[in-house]
PASEBA-1860 file (N, C-alpha, C; in nm, 3 decimals):
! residues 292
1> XXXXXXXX> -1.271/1.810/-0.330/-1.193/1.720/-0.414/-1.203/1.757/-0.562 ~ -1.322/1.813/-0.577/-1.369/1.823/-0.740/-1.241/1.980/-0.782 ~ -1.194/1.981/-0.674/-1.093/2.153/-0.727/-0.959/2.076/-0.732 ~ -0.938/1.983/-0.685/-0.776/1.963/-0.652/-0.731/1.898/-0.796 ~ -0.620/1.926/-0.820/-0.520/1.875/-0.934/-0.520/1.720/-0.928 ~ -0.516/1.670/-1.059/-0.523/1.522/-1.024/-0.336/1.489/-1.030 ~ -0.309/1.367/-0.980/-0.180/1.346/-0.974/-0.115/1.338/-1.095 ~ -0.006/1.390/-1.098/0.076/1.403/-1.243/0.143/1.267/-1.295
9> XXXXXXXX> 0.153/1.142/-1.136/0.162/0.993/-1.190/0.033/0.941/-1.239 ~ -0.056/0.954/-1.202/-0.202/0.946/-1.261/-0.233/0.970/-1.363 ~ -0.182/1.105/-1.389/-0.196/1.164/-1.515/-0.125/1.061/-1.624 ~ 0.032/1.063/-1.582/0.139/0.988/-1.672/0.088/0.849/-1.719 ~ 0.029/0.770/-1.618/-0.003/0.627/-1.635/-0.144/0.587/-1.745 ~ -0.226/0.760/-1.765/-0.343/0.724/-1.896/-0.307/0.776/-1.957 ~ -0.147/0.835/-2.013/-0.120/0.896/-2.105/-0.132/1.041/-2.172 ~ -0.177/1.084/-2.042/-0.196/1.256/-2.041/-0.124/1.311/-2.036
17> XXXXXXXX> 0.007/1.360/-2.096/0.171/1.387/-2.043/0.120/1.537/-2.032 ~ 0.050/1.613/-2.145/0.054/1.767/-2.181/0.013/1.778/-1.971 ~ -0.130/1.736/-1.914/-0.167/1.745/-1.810/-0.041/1.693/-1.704 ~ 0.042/1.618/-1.698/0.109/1.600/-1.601/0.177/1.727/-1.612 ~ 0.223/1.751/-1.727/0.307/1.854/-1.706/0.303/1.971/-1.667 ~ 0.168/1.995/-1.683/0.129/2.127/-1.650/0.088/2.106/-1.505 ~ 0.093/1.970/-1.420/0.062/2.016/-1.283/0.203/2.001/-1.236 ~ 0.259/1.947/-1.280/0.363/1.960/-1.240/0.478/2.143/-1.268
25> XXXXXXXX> 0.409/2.196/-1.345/0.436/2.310/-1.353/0.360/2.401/-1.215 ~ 0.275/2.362/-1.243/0.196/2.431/-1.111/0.218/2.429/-1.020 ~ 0.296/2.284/-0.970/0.310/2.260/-0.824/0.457/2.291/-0.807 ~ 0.540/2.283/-0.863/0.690/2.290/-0.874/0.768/2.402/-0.959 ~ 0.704/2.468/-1.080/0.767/2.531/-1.133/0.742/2.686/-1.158 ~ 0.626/2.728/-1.057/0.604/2.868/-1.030/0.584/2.909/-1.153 ~ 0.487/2.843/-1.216/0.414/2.885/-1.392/0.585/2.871/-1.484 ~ 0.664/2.830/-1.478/0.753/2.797/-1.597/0.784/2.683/-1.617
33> XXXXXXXX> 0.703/2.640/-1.732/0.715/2.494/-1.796/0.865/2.389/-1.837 ~ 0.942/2.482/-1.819/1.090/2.477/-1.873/1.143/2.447/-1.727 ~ 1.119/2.494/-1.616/1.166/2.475/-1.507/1.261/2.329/-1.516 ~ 1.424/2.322/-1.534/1.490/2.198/-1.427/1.435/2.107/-1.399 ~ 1.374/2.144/-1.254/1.305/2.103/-1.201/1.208/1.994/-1.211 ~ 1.118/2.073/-1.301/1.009/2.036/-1.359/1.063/1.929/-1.474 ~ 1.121/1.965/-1.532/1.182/1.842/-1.677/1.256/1.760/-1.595 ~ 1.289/1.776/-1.494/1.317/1.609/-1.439/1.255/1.559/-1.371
41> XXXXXXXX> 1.189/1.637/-1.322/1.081/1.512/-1.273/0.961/1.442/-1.325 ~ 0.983/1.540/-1.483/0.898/1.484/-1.583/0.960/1.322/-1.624 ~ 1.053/1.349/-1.648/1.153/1.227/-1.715/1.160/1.116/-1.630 ~ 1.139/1.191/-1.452/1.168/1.037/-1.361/1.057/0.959/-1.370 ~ 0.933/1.072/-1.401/0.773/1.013/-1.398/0.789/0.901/-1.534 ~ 0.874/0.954/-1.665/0.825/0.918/-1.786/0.900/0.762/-1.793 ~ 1.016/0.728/-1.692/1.086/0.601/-1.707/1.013/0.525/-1.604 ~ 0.961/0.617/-1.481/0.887/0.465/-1.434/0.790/0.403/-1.473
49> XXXXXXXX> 0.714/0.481/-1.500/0.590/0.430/-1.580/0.558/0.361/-1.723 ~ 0.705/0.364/-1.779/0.728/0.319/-1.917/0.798/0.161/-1.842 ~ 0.888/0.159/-1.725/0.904/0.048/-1.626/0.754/-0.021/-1.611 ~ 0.646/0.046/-1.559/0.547/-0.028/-1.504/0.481/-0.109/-1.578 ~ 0.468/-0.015/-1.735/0.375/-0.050/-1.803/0.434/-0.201/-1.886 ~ 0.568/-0.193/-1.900/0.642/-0.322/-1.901/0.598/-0.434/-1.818 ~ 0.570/-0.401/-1.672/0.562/-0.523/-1.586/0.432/-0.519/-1.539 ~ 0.290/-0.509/-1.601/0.184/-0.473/-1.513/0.099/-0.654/-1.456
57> XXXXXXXX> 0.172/-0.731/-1.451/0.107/-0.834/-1.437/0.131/-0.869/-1.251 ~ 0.103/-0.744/-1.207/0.148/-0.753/-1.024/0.008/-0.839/-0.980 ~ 0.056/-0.899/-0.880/-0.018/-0.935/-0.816/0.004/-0.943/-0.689 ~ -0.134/-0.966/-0.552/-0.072/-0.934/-0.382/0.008/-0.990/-0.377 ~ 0.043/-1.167/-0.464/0.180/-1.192/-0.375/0.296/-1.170/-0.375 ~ 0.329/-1.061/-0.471/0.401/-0.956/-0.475/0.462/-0.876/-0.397 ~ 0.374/-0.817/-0.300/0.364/-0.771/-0.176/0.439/-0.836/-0.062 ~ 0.431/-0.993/-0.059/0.519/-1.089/0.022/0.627/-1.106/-0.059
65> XXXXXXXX> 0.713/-1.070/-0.129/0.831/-1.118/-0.132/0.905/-1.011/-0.036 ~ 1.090/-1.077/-0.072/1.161/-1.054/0.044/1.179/-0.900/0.012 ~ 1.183/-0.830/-0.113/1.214/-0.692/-0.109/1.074/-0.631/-0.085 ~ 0.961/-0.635/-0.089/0.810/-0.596/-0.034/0.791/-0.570/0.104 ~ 0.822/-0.700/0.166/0.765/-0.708/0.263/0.789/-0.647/0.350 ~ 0.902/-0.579/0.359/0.899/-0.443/0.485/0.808/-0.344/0.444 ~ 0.823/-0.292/0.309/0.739/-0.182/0.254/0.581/-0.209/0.267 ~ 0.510/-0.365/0.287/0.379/-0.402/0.333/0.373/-0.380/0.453
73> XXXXXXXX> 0.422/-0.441/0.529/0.430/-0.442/0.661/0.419/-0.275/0.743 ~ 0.555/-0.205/0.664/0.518/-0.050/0.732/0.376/0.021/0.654 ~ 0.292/-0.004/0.579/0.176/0.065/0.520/0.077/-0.009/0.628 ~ 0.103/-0.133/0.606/-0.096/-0.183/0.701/-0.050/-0.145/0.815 ~ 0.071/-0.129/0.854/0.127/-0.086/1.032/0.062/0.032/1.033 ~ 0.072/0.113/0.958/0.052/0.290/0.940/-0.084/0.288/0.962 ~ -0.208/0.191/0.872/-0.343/0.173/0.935/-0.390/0.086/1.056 ~ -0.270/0.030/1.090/-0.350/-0.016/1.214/-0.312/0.052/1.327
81> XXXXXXXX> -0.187/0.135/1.325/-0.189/0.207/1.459/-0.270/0.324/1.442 ~ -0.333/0.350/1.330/-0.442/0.489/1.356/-0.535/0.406/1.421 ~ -0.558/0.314/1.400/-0.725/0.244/1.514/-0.658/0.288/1.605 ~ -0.520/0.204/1.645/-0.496/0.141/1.757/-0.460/0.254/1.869 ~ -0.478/0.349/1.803/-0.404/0.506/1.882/-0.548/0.529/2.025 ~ -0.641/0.461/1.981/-0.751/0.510/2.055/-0.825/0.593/2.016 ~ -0.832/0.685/1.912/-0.887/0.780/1.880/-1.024/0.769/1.821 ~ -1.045/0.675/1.755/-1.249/0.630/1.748/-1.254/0.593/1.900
89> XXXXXXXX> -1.210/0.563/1.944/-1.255/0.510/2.088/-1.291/0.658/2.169 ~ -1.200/0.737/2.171/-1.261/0.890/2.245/-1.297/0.946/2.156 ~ -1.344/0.962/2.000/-1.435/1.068/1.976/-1.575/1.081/1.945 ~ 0.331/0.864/1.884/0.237/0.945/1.983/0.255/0.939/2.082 ~ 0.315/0.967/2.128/0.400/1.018/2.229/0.272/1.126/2.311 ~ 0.268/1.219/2.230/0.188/1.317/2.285/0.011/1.237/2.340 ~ -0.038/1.185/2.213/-0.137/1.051/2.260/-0.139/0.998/2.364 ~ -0.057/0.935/2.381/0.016/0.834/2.514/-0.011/0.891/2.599
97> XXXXXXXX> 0.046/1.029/2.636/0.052/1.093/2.754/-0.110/1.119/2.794 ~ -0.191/1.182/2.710/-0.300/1.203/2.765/-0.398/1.063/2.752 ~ -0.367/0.959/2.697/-0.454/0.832/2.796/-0.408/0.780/2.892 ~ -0.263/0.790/2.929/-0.181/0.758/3.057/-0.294/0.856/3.208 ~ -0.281/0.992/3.123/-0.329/1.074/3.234/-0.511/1.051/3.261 ~ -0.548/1.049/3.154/-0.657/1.005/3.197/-0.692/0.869/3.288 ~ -0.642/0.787/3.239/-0.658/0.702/3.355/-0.621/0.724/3.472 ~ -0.493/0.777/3.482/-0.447/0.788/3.666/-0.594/0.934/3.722
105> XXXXXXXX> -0.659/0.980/3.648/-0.734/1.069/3.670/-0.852/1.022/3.748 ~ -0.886/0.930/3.600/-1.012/0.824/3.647/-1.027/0.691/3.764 ~ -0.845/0.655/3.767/-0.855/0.576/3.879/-0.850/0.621/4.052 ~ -0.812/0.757/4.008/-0.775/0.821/4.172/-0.921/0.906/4.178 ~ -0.973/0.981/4.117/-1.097/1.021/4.181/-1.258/0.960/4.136 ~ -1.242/0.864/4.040/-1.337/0.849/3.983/-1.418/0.767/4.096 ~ -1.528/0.670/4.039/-1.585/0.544/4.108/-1.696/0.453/4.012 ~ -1.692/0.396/4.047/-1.797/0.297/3.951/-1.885/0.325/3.979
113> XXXXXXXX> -1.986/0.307/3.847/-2.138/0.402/3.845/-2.222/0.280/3.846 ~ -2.209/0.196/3.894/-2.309/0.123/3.897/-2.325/-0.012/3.784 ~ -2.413/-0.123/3.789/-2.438/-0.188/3.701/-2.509/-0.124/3.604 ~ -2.584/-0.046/3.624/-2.622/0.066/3.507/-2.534/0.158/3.435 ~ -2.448/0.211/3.510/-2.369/0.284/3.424/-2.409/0.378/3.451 ~ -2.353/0.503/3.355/-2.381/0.638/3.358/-2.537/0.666/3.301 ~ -2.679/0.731/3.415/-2.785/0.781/3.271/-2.800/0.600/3.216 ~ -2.797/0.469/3.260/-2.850/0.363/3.202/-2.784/0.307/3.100
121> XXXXXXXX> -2.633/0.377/3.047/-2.563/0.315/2.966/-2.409/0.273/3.035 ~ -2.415/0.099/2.985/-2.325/0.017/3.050/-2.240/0.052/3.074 ~ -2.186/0.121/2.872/-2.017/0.143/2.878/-1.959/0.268/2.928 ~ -2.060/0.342/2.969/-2.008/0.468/3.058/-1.992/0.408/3.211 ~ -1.956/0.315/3.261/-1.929/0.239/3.367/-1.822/0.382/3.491 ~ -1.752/0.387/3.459/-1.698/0.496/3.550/-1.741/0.640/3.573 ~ -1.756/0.719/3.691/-1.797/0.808/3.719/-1.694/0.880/3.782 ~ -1.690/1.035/3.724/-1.586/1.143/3.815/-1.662/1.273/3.785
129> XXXXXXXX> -1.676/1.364/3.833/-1.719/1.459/3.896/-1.626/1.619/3.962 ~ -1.672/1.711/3.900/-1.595/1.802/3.988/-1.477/1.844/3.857 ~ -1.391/1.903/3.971/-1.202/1.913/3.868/-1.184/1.844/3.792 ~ -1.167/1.714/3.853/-1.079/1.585/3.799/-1.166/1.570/3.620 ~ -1.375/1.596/3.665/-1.388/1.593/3.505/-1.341/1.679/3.470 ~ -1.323/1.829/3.479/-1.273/1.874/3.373/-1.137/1.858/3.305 ~ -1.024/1.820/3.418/-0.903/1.760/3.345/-0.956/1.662/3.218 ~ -1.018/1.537/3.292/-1.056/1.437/3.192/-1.051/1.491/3.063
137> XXXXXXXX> -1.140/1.586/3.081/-1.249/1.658/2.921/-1.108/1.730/2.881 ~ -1.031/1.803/2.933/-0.880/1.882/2.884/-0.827/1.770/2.828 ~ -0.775/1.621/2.846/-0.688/1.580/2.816/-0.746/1.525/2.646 ~ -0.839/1.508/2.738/-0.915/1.421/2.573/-0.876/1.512/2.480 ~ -0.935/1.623/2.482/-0.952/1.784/2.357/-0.770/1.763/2.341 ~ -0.744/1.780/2.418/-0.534/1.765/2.368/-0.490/1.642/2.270 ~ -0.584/1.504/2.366/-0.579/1.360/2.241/-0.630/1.437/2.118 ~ -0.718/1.474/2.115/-0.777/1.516/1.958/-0.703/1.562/1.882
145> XXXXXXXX> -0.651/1.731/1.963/-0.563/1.826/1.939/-0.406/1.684/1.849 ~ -0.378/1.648/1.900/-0.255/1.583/1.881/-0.231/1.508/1.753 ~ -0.347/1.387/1.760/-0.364/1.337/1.673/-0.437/1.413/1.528 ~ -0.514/1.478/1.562/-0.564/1.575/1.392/-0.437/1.604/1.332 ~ -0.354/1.639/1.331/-0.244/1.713/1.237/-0.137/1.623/1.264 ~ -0.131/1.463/1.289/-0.021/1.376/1.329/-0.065/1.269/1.236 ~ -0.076/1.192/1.324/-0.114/1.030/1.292/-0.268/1.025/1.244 ~ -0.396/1.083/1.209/-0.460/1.095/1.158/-0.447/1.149/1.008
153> XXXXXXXX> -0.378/1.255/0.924/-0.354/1.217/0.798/-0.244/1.136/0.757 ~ -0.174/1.148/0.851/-0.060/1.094/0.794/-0.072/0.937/0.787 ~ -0.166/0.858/0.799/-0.208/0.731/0.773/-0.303/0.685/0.684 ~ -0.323/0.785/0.585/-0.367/0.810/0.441/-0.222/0.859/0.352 ~ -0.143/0.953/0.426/-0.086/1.004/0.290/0.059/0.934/0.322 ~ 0.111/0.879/0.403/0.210/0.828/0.419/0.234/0.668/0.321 ~ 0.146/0.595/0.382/0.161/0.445/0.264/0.162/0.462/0.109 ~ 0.130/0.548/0.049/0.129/0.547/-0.073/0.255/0.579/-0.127
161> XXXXXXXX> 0.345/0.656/-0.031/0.454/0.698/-0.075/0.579/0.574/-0.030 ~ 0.540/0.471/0.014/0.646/0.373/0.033/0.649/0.303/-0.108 ~ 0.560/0.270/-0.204/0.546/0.190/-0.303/0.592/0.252/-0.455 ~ 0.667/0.150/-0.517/0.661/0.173/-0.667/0.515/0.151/-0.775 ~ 0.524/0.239/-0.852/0.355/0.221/-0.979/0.307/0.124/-0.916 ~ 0.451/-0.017/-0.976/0.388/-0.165/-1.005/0.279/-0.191/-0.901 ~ 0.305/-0.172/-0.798/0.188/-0.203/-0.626/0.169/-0.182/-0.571 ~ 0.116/-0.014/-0.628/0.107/0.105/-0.574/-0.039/0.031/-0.487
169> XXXXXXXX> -0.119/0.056/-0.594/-0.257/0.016/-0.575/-0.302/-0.075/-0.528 ~ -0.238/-0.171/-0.535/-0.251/-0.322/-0.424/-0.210/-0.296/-0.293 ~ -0.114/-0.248/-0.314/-0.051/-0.214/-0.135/-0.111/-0.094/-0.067 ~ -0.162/-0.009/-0.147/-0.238/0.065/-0.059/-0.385/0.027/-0.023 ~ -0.442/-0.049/-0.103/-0.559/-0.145/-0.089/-0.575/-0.212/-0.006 ~ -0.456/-0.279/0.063/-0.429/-0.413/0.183/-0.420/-0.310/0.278 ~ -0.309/-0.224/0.304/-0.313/-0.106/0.375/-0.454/-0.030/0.462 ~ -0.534/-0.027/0.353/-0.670/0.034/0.383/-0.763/-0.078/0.443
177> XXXXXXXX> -0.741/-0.194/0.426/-0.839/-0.319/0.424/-0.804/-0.325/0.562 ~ -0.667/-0.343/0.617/-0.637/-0.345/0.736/-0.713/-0.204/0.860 ~ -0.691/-0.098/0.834/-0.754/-0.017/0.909/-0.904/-0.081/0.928 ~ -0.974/-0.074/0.871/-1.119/-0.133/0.895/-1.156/-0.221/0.924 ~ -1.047/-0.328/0.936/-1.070/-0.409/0.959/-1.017/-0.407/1.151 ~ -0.930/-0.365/1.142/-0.890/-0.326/1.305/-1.010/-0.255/1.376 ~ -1.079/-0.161/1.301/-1.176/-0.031/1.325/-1.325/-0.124/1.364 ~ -1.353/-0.229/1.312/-1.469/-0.331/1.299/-1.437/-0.401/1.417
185> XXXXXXXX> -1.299/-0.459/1.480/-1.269/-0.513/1.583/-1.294/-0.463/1.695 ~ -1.188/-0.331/1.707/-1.236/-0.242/1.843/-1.377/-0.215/1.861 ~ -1.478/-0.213/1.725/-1.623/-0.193/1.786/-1.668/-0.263/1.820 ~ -1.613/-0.416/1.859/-1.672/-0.516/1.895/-1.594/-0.519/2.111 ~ -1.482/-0.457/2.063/-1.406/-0.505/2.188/-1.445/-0.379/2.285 ~ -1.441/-0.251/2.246/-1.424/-0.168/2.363/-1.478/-0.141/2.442 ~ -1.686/-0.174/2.370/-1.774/-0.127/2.461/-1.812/-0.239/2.577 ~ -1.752/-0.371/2.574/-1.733/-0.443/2.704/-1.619/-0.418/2.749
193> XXXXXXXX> -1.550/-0.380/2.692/-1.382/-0.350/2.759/-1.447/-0.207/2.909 ~ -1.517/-0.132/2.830/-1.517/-0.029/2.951/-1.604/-0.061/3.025 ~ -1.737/-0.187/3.017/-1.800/-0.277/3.122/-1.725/-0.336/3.193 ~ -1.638/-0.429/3.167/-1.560/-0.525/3.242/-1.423/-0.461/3.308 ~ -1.358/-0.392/3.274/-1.213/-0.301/3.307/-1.240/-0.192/3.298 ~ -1.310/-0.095/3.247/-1.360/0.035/3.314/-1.218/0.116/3.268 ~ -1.183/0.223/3.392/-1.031/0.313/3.359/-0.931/0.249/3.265 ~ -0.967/0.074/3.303/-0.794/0.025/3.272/-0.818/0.011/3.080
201> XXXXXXXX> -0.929/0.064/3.038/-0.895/0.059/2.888/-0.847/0.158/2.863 ~ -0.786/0.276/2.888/-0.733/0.384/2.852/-0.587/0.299/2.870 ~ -0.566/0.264/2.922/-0.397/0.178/3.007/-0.379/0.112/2.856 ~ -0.444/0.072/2.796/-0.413/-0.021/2.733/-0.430/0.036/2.584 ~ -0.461/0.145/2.569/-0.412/0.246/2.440/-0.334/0.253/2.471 ~ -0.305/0.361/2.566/-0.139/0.405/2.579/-0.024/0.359/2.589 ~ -0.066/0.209/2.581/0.080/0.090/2.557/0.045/0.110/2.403 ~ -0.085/0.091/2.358/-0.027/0.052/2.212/0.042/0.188/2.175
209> XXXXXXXX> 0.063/0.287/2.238/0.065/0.414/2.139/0.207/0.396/2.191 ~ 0.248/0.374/2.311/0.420/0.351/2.337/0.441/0.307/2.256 ~ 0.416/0.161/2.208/0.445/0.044/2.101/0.447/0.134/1.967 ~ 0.342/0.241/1.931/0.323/0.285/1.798/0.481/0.382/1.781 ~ 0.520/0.390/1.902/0.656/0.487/1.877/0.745/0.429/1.874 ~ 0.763/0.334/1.979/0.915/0.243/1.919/0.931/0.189/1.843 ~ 0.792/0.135/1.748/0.779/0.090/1.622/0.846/0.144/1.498 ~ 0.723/0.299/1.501/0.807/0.392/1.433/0.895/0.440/1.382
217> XXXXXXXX> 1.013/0.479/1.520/1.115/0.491/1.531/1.202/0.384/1.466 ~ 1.190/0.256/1.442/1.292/0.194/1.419/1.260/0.137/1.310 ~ 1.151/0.132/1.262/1.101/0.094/1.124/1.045/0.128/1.033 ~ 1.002/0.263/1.031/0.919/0.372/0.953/1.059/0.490/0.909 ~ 1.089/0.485/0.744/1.215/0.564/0.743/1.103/0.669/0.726 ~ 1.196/0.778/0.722/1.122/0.946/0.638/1.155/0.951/0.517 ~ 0.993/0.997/0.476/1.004/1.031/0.312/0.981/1.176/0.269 ~ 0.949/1.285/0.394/0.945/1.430/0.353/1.071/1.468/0.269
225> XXXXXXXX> 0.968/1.515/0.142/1.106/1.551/0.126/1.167/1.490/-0.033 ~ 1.171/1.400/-0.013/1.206/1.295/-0.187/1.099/1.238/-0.249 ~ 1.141/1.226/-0.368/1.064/1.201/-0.486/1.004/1.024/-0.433 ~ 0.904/0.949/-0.499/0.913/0.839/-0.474/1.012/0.761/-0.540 ~ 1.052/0.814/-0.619/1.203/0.704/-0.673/1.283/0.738/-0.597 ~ 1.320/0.816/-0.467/1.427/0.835/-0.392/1.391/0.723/-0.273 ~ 1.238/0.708/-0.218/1.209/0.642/-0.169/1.253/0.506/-0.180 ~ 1.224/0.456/-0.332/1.237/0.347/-0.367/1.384/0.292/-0.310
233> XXXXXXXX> 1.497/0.420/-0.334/1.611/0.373/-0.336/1.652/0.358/-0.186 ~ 1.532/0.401/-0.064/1.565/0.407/0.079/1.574/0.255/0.085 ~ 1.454/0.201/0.057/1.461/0.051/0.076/1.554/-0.068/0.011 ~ 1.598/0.019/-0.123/1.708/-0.069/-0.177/1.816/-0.034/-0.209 ~ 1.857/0.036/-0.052/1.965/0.039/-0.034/2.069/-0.083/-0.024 ~ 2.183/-0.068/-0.148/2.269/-0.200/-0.106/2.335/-0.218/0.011 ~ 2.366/-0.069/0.058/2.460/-0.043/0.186/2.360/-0.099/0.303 ~ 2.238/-0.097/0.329/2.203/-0.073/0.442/2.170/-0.210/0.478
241> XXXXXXXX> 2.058/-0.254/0.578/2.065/-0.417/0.630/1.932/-0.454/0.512 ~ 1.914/-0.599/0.518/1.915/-0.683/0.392/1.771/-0.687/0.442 ~ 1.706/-0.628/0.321/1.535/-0.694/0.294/1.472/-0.526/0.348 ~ 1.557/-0.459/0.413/1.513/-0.376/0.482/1.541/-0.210/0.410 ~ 1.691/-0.193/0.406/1.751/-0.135/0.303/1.796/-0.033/0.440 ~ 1.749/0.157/0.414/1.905/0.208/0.477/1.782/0.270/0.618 ~ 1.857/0.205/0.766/1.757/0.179/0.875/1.713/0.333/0.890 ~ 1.578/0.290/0.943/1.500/0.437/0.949/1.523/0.527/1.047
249> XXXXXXXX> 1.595/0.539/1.169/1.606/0.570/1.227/1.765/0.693/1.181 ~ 1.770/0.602/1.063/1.947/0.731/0.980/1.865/0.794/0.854 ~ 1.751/0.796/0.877/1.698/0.897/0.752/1.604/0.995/0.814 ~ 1.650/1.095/0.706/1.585/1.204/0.756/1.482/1.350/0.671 ~ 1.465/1.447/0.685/1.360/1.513/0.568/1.432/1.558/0.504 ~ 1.461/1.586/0.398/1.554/1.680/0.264/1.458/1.769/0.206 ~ 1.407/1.836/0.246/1.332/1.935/0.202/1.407/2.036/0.134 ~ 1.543/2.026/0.208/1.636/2.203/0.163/1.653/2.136/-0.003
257> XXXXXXXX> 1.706/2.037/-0.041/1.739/2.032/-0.157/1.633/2.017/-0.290 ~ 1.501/1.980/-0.220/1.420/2.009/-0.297/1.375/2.151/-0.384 ~ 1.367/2.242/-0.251/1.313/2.392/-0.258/1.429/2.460/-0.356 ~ 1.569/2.388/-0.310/1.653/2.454/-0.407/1.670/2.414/-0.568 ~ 1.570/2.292/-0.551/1.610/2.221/-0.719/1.518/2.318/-0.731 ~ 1.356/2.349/-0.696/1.225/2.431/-0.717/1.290/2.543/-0.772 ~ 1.418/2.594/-0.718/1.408/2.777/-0.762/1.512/2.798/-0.831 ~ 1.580/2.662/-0.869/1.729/2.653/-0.967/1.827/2.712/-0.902
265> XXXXXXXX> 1.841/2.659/-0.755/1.945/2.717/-0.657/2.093/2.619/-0.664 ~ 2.055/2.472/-0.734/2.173/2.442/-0.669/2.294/2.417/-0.784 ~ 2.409/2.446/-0.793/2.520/2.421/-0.885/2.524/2.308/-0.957 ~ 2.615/2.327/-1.065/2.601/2.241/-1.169/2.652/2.089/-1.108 ~ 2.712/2.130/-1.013/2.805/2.034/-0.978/2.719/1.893/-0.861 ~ 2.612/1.997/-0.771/2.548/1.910/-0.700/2.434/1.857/-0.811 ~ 2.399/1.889/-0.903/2.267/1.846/-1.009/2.367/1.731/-1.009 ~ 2.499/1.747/-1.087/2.515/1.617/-1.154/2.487/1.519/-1.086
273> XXXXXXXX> 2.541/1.534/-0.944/2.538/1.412/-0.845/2.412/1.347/-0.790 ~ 2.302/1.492/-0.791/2.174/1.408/-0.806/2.139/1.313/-0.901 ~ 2.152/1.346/-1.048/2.101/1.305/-1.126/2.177/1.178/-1.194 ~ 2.306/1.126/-1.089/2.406/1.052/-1.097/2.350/0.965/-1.041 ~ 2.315/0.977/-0.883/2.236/0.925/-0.781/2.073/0.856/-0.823 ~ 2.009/0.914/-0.934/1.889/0.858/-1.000/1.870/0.842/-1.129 ~ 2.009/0.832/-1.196/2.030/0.777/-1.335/1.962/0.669/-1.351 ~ 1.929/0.662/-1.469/1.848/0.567/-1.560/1.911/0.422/-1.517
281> XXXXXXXX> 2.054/0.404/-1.548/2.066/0.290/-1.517/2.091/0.251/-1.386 ~ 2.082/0.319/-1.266/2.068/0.285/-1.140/1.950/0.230/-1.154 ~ 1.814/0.336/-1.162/1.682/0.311/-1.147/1.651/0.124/-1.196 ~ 1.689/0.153/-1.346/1.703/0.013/-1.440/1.723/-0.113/-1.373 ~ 1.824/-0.094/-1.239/1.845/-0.206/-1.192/1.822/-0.243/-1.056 ~ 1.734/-0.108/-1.004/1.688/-0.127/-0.889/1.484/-0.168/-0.942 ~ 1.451/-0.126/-1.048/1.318/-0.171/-1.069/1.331/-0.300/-1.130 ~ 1.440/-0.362/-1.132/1.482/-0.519/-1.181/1.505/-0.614/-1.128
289> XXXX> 1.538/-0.562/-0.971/1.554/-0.618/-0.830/1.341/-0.646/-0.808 ~ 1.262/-0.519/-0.818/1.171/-0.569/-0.769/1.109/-0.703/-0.897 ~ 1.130/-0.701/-0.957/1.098/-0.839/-1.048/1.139/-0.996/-0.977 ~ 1.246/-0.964/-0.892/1.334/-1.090/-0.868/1.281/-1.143/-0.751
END
């Protein structure tokens, strides 16, 4: 951590502009300070934060109003389906599948080990042996496999990017409060869960992890890709449905137009329309909506 660049909104918000700029040169402008690129996203940094510093009197219940509360709701969602995935418990679609399989594994060859358990411990209650363990032990290493590069970072780096300055820090705070707080629960629930129901607690991840996808899918937009003021404008969308903004399931990654603002690929003609699209006085009256 002590090597990594600090954030260039970070930077902007104690008044370090020379330092934003220069990481923002670093990260976007392939060492040229002059970069496009780079000078606008200096400028988008320099109006929100001149926005924030206008309104810094946020508070959580902030978070509950009607334009928030989807944007709360999908961040503590984001930490509670990392508990809820199962994954402290053994150490998503793809998830799903291998606690689905483990159980039909454990219920067709396994057997109950006794009121002792496995070796004298309770919650190792089921016993399998042979093939079937080594599937077991395959599927798990695949759960791992799946979740490391999925739903394990991406439930750190995803919530932060739903929020404006104003509640940034509050909402990712509630966000985080929630994971541990789910994480403190399951350590209370699972290790009688696999005393009392045994196989059938794997059954009962792999619903939540069904649940974590249709969830997803219909309420988690994509932000690969755009700035957080583009974000901002996913949710306040006028076109799209109300409180919610433009449905997640019609958004998608824009990466191409990024890489091309990065290398000064795209015509004069598509800049304008970006920069039409995140004009000052759009922004002006979409960070005026979150006041209301």
């Amino acid at each position: 951590m002590f090597f990594l660049p600090e954030s260039p909104r970070w930077l902007a918000r104690k008044d370090r502009w020379d330092e934003a700029h220069a990481i923002l040169t670093l990260v976007h402008g392939k060492g040229d300070s002059n970069s496009p690129f780079v000078l606008r996203e200096l400028e988008e940094i320099r109006e929100m934060v001149n926005f924030e510093k206008q309104n810094s009197d946020v508070t959580y219940l902030e978070l509950l109003k009607p334009h928030m509360i989807n944007r709360t709701h999908i961040g503590v969602f984001t930490q509670i389906w990392s508990q809820l995935t199962g994954m402290n418990v053994m150490s998503a679609t793809l998830m799903m599948l291998c606690l689905f399989a483990n159980a039909g594994i454990l219920a067709s060859y396994g057997k109950w080990a006794g009121p002792n358990g496995v070796q004298n411990t309770k919650e190792a209650s089921w016993e399998v042996s042979g093939a079937p363990s080594k599937a077991v032990i395959a599927f798990s290493y695949l759960f791992v496999a799946s979740y490391a590069p999925s739903w394990g970072p991406v439930s750190w780096i995803y919530p932060p990017e739903l929020y404006p300055l104003r509640v940034r820090g509050k909402a990712v705070s509630l966000a985080t409060s929630a994971n541990w707080a789910f994480n403190f629960a399951l350590g209370y629930f699972v290790p009688p869960a696999f005393v009392n129901i045994k196989w059938q607690t794997y059954l009962i991840f792999g619903i939540f992890c069904l649940s974590m996808t249709i969830h997803t899918f219909f309420m988690f937009p994509e932000t690969a890709g755009k700035t957080l003021e583009e974000v901002v404008d996913i949710f306040e969308d006028p076109s799209g449905i109300g409180h919610l903004g433009t449905p997640a399931w019609k958004t998608r990654a824009s990466t191409k137009r990024t890489v091309m603002l990065e290398q000064n690929r795209l015509n004069e003609a598509e800049k304008g329309a970006g920069d039409h699209q995140d004009s000052p006085d759009r922004r002006g009256s979409e960070t005026a909506g979150i006041m209301s």
